[in-house]
BARO-284169 format. One record per residue (C-alpha): x, y, z; residue in three letters. Coordinates in steps of 0.05 Angstrom, whole numbers, padded with zeros to 5 digits, always signed. Last residue first. Example, Ala and Ser with C-alpha at 12.3 -4.5 7.8 and 13.67 -1.06 7.14 Angstrom:
2
+00273-00021+00143SER+00246-00090+00156ALA
END
This chain:
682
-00740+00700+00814UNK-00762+00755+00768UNK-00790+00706+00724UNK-00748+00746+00676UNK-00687+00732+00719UNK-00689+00665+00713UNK-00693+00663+00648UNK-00636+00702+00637UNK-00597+00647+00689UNK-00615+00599+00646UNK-00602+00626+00584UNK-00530+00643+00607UNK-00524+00568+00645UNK-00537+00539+00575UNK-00494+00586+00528UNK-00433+00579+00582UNK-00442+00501+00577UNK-00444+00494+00500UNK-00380+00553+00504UNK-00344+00501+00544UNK-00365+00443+00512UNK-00340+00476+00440UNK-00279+00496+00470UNK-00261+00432+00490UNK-00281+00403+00427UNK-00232+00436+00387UNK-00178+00420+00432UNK-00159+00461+00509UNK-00097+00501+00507UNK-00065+00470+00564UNK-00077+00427+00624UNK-00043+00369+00627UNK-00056+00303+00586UNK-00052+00229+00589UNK-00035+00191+00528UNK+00032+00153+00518UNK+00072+00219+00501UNK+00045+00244+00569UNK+00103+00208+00609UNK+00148+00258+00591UNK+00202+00258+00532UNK+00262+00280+00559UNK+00311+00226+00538UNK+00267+00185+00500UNK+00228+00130+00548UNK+00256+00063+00548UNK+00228+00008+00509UNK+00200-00051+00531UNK+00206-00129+00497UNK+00149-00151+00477UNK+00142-00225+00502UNK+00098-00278+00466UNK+00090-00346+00503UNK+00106-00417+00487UNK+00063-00478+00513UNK+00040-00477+00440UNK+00115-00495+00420UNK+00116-00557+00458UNK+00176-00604+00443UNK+00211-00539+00431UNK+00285-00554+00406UNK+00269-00577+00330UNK+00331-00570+00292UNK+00323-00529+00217UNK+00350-00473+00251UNK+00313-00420+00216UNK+00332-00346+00191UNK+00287-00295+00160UNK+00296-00230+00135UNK+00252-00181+00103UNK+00218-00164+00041UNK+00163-00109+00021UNK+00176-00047+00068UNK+00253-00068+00051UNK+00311-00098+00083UNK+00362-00113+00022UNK+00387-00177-00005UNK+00404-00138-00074UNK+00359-00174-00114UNK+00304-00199-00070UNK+00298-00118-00046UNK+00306-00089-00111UNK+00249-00138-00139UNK+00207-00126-00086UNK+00214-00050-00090UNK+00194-00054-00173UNK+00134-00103-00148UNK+00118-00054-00089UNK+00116+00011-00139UNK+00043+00034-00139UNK+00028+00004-00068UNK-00026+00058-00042UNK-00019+00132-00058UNK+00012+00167-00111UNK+00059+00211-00078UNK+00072+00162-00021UNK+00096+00114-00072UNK+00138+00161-00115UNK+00180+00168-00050UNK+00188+00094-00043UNK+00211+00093-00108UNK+00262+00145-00090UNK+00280+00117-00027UNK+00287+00049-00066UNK+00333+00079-00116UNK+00376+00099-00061UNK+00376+00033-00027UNK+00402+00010-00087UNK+00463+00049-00099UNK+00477+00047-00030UNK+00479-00029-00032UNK+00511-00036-00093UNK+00568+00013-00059UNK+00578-00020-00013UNK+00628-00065-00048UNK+00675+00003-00048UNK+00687-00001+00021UNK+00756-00026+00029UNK+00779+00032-00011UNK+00838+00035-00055UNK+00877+00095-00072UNK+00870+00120-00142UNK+00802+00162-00142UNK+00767+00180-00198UNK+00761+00254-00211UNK+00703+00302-00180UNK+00699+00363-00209UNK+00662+00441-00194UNK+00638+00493-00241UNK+00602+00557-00222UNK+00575+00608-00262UNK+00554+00677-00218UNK+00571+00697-00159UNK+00512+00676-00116UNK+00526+00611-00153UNK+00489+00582-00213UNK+00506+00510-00228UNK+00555+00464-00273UNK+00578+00390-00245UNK+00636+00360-00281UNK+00646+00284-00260UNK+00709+00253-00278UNK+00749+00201-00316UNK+00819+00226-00322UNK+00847+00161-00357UNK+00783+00128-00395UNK+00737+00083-00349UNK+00728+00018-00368UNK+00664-00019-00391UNK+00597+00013-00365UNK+00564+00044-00305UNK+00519+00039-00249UNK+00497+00105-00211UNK+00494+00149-00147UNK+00513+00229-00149UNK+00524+00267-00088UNK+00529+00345-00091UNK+00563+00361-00032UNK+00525+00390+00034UNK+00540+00465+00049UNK+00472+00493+00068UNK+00432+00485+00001UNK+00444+00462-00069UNK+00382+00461-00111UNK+00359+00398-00133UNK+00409+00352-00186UNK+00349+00304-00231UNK+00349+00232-00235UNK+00385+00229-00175UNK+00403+00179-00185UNK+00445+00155-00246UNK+00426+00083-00278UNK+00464+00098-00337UNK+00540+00114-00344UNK+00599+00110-00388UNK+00654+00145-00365UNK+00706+00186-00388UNK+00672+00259-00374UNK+00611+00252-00334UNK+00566+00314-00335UNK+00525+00343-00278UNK+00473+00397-00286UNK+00450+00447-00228UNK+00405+00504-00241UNK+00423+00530-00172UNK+00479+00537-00122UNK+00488+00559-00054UNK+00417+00587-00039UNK+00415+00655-00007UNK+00365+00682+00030UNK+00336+00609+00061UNK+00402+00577+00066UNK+00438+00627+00112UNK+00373+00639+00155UNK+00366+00560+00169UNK+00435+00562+00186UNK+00423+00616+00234UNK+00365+00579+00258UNK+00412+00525+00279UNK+00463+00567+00317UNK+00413+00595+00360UNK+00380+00529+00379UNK+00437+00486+00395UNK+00420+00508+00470UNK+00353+00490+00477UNK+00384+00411+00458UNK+00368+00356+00413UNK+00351+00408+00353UNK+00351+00360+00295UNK+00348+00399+00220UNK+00320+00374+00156UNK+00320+00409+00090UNK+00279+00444+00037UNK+00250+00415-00024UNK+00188+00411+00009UNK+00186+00323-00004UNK+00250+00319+00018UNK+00241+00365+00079UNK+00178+00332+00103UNK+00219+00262+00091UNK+00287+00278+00129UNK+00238+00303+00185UNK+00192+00236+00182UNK+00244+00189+00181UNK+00281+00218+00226UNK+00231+00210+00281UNK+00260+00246+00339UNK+00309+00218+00397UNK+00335+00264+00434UNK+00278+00315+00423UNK+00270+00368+00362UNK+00271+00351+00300UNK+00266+00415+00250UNK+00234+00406+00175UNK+00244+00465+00124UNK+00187+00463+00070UNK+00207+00509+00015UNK+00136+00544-00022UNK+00099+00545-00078UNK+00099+00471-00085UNK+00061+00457-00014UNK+00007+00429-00046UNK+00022+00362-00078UNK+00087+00346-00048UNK+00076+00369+00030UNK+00011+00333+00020UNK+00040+00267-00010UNK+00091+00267+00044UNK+00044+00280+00103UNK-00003+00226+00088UNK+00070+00171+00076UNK+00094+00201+00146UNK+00015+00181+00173UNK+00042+00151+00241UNK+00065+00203+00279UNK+00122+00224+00338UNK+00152+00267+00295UNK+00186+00316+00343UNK+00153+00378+00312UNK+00179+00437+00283UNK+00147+00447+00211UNK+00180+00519+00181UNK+00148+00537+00112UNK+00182+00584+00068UNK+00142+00630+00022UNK+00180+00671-00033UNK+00132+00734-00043UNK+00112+00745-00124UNK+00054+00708-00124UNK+00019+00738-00066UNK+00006+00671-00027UNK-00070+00646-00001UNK-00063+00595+00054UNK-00107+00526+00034UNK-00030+00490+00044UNK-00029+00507+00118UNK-00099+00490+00137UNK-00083+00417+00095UNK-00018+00424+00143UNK-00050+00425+00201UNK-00099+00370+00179UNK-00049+00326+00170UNK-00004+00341+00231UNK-00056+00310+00278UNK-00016+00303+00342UNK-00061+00283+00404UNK-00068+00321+00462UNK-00022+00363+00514UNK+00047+00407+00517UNK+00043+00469+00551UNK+00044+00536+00506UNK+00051+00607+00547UNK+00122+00614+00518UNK+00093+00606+00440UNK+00032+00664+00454UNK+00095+00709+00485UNK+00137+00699+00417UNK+00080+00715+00371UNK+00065+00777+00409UNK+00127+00797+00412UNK+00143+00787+00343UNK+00080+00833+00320UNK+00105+00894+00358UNK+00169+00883+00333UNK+00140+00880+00263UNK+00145+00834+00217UNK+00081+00839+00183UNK+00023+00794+00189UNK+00009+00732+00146UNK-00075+00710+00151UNK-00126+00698+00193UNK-00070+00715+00258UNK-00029+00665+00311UNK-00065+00604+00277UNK-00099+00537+00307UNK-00095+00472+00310UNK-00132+00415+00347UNK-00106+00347+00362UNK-00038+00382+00364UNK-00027+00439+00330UNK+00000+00511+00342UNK+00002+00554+00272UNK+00047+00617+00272UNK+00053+00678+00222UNK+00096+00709+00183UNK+00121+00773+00141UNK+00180+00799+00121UNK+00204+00866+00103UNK+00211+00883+00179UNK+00270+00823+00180UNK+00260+00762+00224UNK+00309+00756+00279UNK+00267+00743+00332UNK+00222+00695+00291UNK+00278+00644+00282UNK+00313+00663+00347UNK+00249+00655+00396UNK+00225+00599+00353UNK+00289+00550+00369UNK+00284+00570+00444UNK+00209+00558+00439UNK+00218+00486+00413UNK+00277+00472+00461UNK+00215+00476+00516UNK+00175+00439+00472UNK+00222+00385+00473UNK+00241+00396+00551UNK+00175+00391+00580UNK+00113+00369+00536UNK+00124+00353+00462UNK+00098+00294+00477UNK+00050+00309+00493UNK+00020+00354+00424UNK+00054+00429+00421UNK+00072+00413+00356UNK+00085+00481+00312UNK+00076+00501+00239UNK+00118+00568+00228UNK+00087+00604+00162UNK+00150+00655+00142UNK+00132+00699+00080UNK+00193+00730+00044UNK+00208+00799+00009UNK+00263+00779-00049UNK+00326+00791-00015UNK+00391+00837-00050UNK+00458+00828-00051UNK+00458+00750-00039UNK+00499+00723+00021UNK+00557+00687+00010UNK+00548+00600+00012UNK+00614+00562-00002UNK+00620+00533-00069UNK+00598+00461-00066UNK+00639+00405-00055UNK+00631+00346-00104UNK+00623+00282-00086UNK+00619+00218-00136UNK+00592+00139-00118UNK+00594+00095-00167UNK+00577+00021-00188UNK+00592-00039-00233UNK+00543-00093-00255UNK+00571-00161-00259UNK+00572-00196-00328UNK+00653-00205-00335UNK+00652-00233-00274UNK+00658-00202-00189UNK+00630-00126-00196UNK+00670-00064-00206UNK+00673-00015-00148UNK+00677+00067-00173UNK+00691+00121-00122UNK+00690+00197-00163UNK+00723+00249-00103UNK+00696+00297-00051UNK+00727+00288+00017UNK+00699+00357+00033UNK+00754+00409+00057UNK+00760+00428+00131UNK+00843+00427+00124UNK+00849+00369+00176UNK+00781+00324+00172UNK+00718+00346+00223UNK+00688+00297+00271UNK+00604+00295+00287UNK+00589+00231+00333UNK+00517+00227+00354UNK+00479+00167+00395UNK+00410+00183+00395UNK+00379+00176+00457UNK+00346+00129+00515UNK+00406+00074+00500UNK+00448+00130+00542UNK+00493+00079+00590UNK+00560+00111+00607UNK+00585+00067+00670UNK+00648+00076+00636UNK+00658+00132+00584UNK+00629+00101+00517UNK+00679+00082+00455UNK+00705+00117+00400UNK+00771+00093+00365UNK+00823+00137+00311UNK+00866+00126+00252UNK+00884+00177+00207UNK+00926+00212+00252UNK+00912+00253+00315UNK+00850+00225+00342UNK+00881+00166+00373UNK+00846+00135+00422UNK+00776+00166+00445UNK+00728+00161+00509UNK+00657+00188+00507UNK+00614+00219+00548UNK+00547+00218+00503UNK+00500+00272+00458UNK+00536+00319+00434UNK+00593+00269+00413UNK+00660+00306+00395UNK+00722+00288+00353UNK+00773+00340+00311UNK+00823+00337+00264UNK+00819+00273+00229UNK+00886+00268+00182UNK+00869+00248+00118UNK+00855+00199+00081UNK+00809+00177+00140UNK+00795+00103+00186UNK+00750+00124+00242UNK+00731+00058+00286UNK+00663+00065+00325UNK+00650+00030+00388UNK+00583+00030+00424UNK+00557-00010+00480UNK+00488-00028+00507UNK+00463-00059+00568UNK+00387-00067+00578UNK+00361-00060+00644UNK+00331+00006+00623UNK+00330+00057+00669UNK+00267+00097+00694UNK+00265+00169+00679UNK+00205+00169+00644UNK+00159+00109+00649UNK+00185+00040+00614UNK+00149+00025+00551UNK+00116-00025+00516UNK+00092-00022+00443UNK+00022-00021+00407UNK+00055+00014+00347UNK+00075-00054+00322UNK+00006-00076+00313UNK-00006-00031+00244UNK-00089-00025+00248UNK-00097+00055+00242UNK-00031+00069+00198UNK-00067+00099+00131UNK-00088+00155+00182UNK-00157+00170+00216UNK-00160+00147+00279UNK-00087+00179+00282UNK-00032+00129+00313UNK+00009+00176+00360UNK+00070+00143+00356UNK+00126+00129+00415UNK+00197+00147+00406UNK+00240+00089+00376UNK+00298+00079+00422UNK+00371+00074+00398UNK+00386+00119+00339UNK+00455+00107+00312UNK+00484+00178+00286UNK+00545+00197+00247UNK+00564+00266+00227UNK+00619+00292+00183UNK+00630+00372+00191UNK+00658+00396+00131UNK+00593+00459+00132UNK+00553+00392+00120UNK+00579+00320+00114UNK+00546+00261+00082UNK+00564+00205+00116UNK+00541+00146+00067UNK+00509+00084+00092UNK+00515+00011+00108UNK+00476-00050+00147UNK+00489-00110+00184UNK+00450-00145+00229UNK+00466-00195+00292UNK+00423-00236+00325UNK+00457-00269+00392UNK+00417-00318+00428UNK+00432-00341+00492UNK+00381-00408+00519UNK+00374-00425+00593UNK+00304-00435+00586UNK+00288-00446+00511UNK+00275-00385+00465UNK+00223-00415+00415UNK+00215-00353+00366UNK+00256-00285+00362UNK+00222-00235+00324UNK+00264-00169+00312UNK+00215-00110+00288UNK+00243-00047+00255UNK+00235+00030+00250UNK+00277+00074+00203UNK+00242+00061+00130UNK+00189+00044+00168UNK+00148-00019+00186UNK+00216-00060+00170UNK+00222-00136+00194UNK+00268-00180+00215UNK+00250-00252+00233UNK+00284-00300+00280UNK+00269-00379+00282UNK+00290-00432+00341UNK+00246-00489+00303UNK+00181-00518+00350UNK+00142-00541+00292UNK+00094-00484+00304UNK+00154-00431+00312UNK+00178-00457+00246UNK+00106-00452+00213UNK+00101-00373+00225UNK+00165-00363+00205UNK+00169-00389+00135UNK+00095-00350+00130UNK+00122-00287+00155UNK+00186-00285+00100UNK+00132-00305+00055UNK+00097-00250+00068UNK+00147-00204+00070UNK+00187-00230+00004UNK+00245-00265+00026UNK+00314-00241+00038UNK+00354-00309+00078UNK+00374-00314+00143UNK+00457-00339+00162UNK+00448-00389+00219UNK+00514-00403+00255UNK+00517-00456+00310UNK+00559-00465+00363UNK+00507-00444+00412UNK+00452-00408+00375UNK+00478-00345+00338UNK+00433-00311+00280UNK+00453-00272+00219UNK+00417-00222+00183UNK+00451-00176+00108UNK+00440-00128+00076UNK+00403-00066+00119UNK+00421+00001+00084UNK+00425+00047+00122UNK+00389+00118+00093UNK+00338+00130+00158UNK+00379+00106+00204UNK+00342+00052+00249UNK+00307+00039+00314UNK+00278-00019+00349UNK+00208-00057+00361UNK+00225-00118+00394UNK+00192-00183+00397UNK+00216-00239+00441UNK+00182-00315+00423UNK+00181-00348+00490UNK+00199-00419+00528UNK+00179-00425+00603UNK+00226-00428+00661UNK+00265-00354+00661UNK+00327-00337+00648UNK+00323-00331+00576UNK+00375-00297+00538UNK+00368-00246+00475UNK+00436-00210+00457UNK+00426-00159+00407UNK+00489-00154+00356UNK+00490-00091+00312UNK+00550-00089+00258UNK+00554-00019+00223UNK+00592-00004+00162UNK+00603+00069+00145UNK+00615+00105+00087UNK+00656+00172+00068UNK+00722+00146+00084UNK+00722+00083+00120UNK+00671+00080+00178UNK+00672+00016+00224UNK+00622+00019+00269UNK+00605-00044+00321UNK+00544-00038+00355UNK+00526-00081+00419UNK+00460-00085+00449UNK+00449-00129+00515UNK+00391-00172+00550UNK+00334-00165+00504UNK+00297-00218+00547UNK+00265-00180+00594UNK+00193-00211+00610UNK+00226-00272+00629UNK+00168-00325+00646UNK+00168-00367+00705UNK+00163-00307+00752UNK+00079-00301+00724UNK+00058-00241+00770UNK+00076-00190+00704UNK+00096-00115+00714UNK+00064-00067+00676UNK+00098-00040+00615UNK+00071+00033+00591UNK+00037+00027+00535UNK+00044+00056+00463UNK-00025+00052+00414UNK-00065-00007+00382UNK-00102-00039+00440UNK-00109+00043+00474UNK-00157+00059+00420UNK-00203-00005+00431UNK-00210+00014+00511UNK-00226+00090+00478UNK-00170+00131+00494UNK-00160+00146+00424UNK-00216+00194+00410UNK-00196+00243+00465UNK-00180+00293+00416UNK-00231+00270+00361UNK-00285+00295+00428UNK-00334+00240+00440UNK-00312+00248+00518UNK-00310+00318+00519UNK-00377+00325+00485UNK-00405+00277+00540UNK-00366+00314+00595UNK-00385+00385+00570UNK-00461+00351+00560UNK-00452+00331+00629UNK-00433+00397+00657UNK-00482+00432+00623UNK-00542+00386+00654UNK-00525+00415+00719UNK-00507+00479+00707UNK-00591+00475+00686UNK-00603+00440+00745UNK-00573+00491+00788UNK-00608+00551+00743UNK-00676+00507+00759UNK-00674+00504+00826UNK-00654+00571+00840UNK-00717+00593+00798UNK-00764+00543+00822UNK-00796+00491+00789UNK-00750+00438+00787UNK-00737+00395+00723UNK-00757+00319+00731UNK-00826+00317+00699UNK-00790+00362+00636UNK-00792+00431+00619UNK-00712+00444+00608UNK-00725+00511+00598UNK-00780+00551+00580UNK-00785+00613+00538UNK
END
């Protein structure tokens, strides 16, 4: 046999086994390089992905022009009204347009975009999206101060701020609403304040969306921004407790119905989620039937009912169950997020019962599984599991999609219960890819969905569990760990209530959503959207009927009799609620089934939608040279915790498919080589 017989090749044995190593190592580099892993640091890769921000030489031009955030919460009963105000100033000597990619709740719904200039008020306008870009488009061309909101994701937005003059301060401020729903009579608010950054798969629906080419600051460094938080509690009842676990916080009151949040001093945290959970005096559920009847004799009317479920006791006997755990150990999952992953794993597995059975997938570019197929509970088995998970570093790419295609092709005895565990930070691009997947093949199983970072992609965790009919968890912390896979254990063997119906008594409804009640899980009420009819009858209600661990259960909501100042929202939750569910139907059925029935929502309601946005003009021209003008993206900070490697280098780890395919290629080469070699007796 003769290797590598070429003019070039040396003749002698030594020779030939070092050229031979040789010519391994750069077909391990070549494979390397073409590798799917490493696909995206191609020069046109890195034009559409997150950057870090490099400093500019050009002084006349302010390259931070987001100068302040300031929320304002209001929350009145069960719903929340938040005012965000970003100050944009330009301190430098050329005009700009800003652009800022920012964050969102994942059910807020965004009604309403007005914009500061001076003395002047500009109130924007809901437009269709293109439109909306077209109207804006031509005002920064005639020199118009213009803004433009946008939505990429149901929880990720883009403010455009066009013909900032020297010297100019321009405060934008949006509105939006949504309902606290509590869980275990814990009420939880959150305001998300950095979007993390997305791996943009070569291959998702996603590839060519420009807003995932962001800036951002390298970890650890502060943002310049300021930002400020104050939330206003307003209760029927007495609030009985107040905690953030994620900020130092001051409060006032606290003792009454009435209560203030603010930030400690010198309390800055914009790289995190801001969460406030408070619990009411006598722990019970504000549940209750909210109606608000619309201005005229032809305006639509609206409710909103909650009804507490039964509290969750565990079932006499478990069905056997089959755990798959589907883990990121991508880069940005490096550090503390992966860290908290294996804290969250070590309980979930640890306390696995030796009916069950499991087994563990680790993804990132690459994935792969603990065993072919489910292996039984044993401690023996556990260990193992839980000592492969502690010897994971963080590196590569995050293809979820074809992780969960491997997880979907499982095979399933069909009388096991199979409950699939995706713990990931969601730092991804294809949410709408892994929707329809988790929808169309996962239907033999629960799909739980666990967050983990400061500042995780709610949107795609909320979704994943939607879709599963499971639920979503966020672990921002190692040490919330325990007690969230307890919860997860608690919903998993015994379901709160099933077979649920609801039934309005005195009321004439239509336009109810959810179409259809899921199963109740983990101690959330059973909410109930709708339009409805006429006047209500005395004792109007809702009657919801279900299956309890202890049999039949039946539980009411009545109309309430004290006034609430937030009953107009209601339109607005109503409809962002049907647009969620649309939106859902969407990514089941691929491409842009329901954007005329979204449109329409969006134009009718004056709501922020994946198909209309906002846009406000000044109809004074203030930019006697608008092409002079330049574009400024505005950076992001890094995520609290999050390491530099979630932009796209890489540690050593567990190498990707085509690592391992190099290596072997380069073990199999030197191997016949050196075989040869010693044949020739050399």
């Amino acid at each position: 046999m003769r290797i590598f017989e070429t003019p070039l090749a040396p003749q002698s044995g030594l020779g030939r086994v070092i050229f031979a190593v040789l010519v391994a190592v750069l077909a391990t580099a070549a494979l390397l390089a073409w590798s799917p892993a490493n696909a995206d640091d191609s020069e046109a890769r890195k034009a559409e992905s997150p950057y870090f921000q490099v400093a500019s030489s050009d002084a006349s031009v302010d390259r931070l022009p987001l100068k302040a955030t300031k929320v304002d919460v209001r929350i009145a009963g069960v719903i929340a009204d938040v005012t965000v105000t970003q100050h944009y100033r330009n301190e430098g000597q050329r005009a700009i347009e800003a652009r800022y990619v920012f964050p969102g709740s994942t059910s807020s719904a965004v009604y309403a975009l007005n914009v500061r200039l001076g003395e002047r008020l500009l109130v924007a306008k809901i437009r269709e999206k293109q439109q909306a870009r077209i109207e804006y488009e031509t005002a920064k061309q005639e020199g118009k101060t213009t803004a433009l909101l946008e939505q990429h994701r149901p929880n990720v937005f883009e403010m455009n701020v066009a013909n900032i003059l020297p010297g100019d301060d321009v405060a934008v401020e949006l509105r939006y609403t949504e309902l606290l729903t509590p869980r275990d009579a814990v009420y939880g608010f959150v305001f998300p304040t950095v979007v993390g950054p997305r791996y943009n798969s070569p291959q998702g629906a996603a590839v060519a969306e420009k807003w995932i080419s962001t800036p951002y600051l390298k970890a650890g460094a502060a943002s310049e921004t300021a930002f400020e938080i104050k939330v206003t509690l307003d209760t029927p009842v007495p609030v009985k407790e107040i905690a953030s676990r994620s900020h130092a916080i001051e409060i006032e009151g606290g003792d009454g119905n009435h209560a203030t949040v603010t930030l400690k001093a010198g309390v800055a945290g914009n790289d995190r989620d801001f969460l406030l959970d408070y619990r009411l005096a006598g722990d019970k559920v504000e549940a209750g039937l909210m109606l608000f009847r619309g201005p005229g004799d032809g305006g639509e009317n609206f409710f909103l009912a909650l009804v507490e479920p039964p509290k969750s006791i565990p079932a006499a006997q478990i069905s056997p169950r089959d755990y798959i755990f589907v883990v990121d150990i991508s880069g940005s999952m490096h550090g503390y997020p992966l860290e908290t992953s294996k804290a969250l794993l070590d309980k979930l597995i640890g306390s696995l019962r030796p009916s069950d059975t499991f087994n563990v997938m680790l993804f990132s570019g690459s994935n792969r599984m603990l065993a072919p197929a489910s292996v039984p509970a044993t401690r023996a088995n556990i260990d193992r599991a839980l000592q492969t998970i502690r010897e994971m570093g963080g590196s590569g790419s995050t293809e979820i999609v074809p992780a969960l295609r491997r997880i979907a092709a499982l095979p399933k005895a069909p009388d096991v219960s199979r409950s699939v565990i995706v713990v990931t930070d969601g730092y991804v691009t294809v949410e709408s890819e892994v929707f329809q997947l988790v929808r169309r093949n996962l239907g033999q199983a629960n799909v739980f969905a666990f967050g983990i970072g400061s500042s995780v992609n709610r949107h795609l965790i909320e979704g994943i569990a939607r879709a599963g009919q499971g639920e979503a968890f966020i672990v921002t912390r190692p040490e919330e760990a325990a007690a969230q896979a307890e919860r997860l254990r608690r919903m998993i063997e015994s379901p709160v209530l099933t077979q649920v119906k609801a039934q309005f008594v005195g009321l004439d409804t239509y336009d109810t959503l959810p179409a259809q009640l899921p199963d109740v899980l983990g101690g959330r009420p059973v909410v109930v959207y709708g339009k409805f009819r006429g006047v209500p009858e005395a004792g109007a209600r809702l009657v919801v009927e279900g299956r309890s661990a202890e049999g039949a259960w039946r539980g009411e909501a009545v109309v309430e009799s004290r006034d609430n100042s937030s009953s107009p929202a209601l339109r607005h939750l109503w409809a962002r609620q049907r647009i969620a569910m649309l939106s859902d139907q969407e990514a089941l059925e691929g491409g842009n089934a329901q954007k005329e029935a979204i449109t329409a929502l969006g134009l009718q309601y004056s709501l922020l939608t994946q198909y209309t946005s906002f846009i406000a003009v000044d109809q004074v021209v203030r930019n006697p040279n608008p092409a002079l003008s330049t574009t400024v993206k505005q950076p992001s900070p890094m995520p609290a915790g999050v390491s530099n490697l979630a932009i796209g280098a890489e540690v050593p780890s567990t190498p990707e498919a085509g690592g391992w395919i190099a290596l072997l290629l380069t073990l199999a080469i030197v191997g016949v080589a050196v075989a040869a070699v010693r044949r020739r007796g050399c």
